[in-house]
N, C-alpha and C positions, 0 to 999 in steps of 0.2 A: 314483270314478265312471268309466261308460266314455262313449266317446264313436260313437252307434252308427249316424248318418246327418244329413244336411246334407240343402238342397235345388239344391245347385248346386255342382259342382267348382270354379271361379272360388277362384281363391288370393284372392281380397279377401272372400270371404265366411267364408271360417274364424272370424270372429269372431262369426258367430250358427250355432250347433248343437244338436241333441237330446243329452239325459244318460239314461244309467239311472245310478242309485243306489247303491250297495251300502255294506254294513256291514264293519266290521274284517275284516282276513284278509290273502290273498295268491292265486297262484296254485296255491299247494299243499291248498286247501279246495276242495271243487267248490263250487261261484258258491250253489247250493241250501244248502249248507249254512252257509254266512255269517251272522252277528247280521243283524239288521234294520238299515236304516240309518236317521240322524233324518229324522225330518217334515221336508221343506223347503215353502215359501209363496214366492211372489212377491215377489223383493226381499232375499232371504237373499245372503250371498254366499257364495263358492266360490276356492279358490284354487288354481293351478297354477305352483309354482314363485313367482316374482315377481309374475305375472300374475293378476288378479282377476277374477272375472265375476258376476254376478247373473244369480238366476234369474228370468224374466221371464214363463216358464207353466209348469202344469201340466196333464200331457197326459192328463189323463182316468185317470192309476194314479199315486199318491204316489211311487212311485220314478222317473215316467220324466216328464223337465223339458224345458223349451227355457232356454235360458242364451245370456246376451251377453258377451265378453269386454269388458273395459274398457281395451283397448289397441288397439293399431292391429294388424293383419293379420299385420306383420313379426314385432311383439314376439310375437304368439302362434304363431304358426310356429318360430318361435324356441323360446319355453318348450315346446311340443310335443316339439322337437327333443331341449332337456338335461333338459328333469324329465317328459316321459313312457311311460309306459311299453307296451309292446305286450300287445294283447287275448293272452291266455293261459289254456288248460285243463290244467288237472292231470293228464291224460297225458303231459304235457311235463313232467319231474322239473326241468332247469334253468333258470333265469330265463334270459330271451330280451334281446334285446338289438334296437335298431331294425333294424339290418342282417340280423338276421336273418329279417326279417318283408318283405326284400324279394327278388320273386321275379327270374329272371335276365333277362326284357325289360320288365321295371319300367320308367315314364321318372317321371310325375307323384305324387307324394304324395299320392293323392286318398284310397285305401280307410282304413276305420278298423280294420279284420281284414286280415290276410291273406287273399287270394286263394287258397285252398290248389289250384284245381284248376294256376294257374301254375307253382308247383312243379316241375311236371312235365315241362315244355317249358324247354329250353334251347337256346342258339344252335348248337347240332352237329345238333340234333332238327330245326330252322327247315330248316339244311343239309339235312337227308337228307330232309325234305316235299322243298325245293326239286326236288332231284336228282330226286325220283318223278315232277315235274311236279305237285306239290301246292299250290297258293298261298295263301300264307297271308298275312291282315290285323291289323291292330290296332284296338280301338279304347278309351279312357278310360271304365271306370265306377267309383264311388265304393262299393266293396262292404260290405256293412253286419252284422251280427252275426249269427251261424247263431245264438245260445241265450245267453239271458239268467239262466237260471237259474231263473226265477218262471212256473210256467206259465201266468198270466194275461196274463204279457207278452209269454211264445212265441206265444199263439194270436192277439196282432197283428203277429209277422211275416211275411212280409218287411217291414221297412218300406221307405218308396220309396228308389229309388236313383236318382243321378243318372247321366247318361252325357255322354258328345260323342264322337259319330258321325262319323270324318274321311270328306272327301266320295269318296278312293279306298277304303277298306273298303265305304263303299256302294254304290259301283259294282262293283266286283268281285261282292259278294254277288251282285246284284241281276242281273249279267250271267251267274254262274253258276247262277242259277234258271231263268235263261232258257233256259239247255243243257241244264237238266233234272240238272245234277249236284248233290254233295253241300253242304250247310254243316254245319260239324263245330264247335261252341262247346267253348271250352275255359271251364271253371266256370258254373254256374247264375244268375250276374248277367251274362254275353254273352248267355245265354238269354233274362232279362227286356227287355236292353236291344234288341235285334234284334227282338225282338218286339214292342215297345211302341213302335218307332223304325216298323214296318211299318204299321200300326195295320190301318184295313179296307182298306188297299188291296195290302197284302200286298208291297209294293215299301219298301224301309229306306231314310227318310231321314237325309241326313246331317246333322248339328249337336247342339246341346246339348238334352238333355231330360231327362226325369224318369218315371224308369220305374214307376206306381204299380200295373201288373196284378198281382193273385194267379195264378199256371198252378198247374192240376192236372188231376187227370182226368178233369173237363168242358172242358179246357180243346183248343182246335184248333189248333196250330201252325201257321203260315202260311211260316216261313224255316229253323226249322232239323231239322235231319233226324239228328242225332247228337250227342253229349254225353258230354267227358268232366269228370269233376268230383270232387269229395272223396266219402268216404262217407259217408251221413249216417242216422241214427236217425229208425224211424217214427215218424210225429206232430209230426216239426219241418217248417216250412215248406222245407228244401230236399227232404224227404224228398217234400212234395207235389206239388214241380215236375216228379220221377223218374216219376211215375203219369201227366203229359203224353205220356211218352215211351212206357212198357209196362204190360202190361196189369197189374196185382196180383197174380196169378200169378206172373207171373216174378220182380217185387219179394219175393214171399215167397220165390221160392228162392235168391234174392239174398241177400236177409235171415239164409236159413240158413248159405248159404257162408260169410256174412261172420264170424257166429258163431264155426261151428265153426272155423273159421282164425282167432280171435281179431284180426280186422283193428282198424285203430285209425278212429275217426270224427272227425268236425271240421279244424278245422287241425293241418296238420302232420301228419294221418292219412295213409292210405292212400286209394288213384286205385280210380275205378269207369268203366267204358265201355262208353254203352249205346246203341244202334244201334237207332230205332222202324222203321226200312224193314227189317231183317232180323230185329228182334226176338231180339238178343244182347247180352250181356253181358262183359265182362270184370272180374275187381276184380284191381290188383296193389300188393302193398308197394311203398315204396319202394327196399326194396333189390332189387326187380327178379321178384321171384316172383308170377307171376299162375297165376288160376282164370280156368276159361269153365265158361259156361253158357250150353247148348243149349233152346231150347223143344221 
């Protein structure tokens, strides 16, 4: 099973979370192509390592459950630690390892995926924002699964994510809107969470919440003005968030670049940056080769 959102970062609640299901395999099958997994009902149990849980609902689609662990917080922190393994797509050929799924200003264990747009920000990067005069915040969200595999369960995400908003990221934000400058979200769950932290008043507060909005392209951004983030495939919810930002047009010749450069999508993919005040583009590998795109 994976594990693909909570309703609250708080280390004592790990022990009630959402499941999806999945049948035999590995990371070397795409998630789609998988056996079916069994039926499970209210009351099955489930095991992780040492650690047991039952499931205690079902969320309106027979693969995706709510479960309780039947240990304390610690001990399932714990078995998370030695017997689980990280969300992984089969563009990744080797099994991943937990360290590997964390990005370089990581602090909390909250995401169940990778952050892939983190990736791409390191403390030399932080450095040379600094030097420009760039300031840069943090803040905790709980990031939740780009693709499940079953398109009936892609078309309910995102599901919600949690956040907590320290009260200096809010104030900064909040003082730089007031200058009339930039906010620049690194990955598309800073996007939800800034945005659902602003709500109608368009000022970001700070503390814990739970980011439930869908953004797309009816949608009105009120905080952020720039985005850089993973790439991602039409028709997924992160794909939808991109259409907040530009118009379809440009996502379609986005769309093309990424093609023809066989860019890679999801975690562990390749970086896109996209600019709604200038209405551009960037996508770059990892190893450092980027495209622009002009309107």
């Amino acid at each position: 099973m994976r594990l693909p959102g909570r309703d609250s970062i708080l280390p004592a609640t790990i022990d009630r979370v959402s499941a999806i299901v999945f049948g035999e395999g590995d990371h070397r099958t795409p998630t789609e192509r998988r056996t079916p997994p069994p039926v499970l009902r209210p009351g099955d149990g489930l095991a992780l390592g040492p650690v047991t849980a039952r499931v205690t609902g079902i969320l309106g689609h027979s693969r995706f459950v709510t479960v309780e662990f039947e240990a304390s917080p610690s001990r399932v922190w714990e078995a998370i630690a030695r017997h689980g393994r990280p969300v992984q797509y089969a563009h990744v050929p080797e099994p991943l390892a937990v360290w590997d799924t964390w990005t370089a200003l990581a602090a909390r264990p909250v995401a169940f995926e990778p952050p892939s747009a983190g990736f791409a920000l390191t403390w030399a990067a932080v450095a040379a924002l600094t030097a420009r005069r760039i300031r840069f915040a943090t803040l905790t969200h709980a990031a939740g699964l780009s693709s499940t595999g079953d398109s009936s369960l892609d078309a309910r995400l995102p599901l919600d994510e949690p956040y907590d908003i320290p009260r200096s990221t809010a104030r900064l934000v909040n003082r730089a809107r007031s200058h009339g400058r930039r906010i620049v979200a690194i990955g598309t769950s800073v996007v939800r969470a800034l945005e659902h932290a602003a709500g109608a008043t368009g000022r970001v507060r700070a503390g814990h919440g739970l980011a439930t909005g869908r953004l797309g392209p009816g949608s009105r951004l009120q905080v952020v003005d720039a985005l850089l983030s993973g790439t991602h495939e039409p028709g997924t919810s992160h794909y939808q968030l991109l259409r907040a930002f530009v118009p379809d047009a440009i996502l379609t010749r986005i769309d093309a670049e990424l093609e023809s450069g066989h860019y890679r999508s999801h975690e562990f993919g390749d970086s896109l940056f996209i600019d709604r005040a200038r209405r551009s583009a960037f996508g770059g590998r990892r190893s450092g080769r980027k495209a622009q795109l002009e309107p």
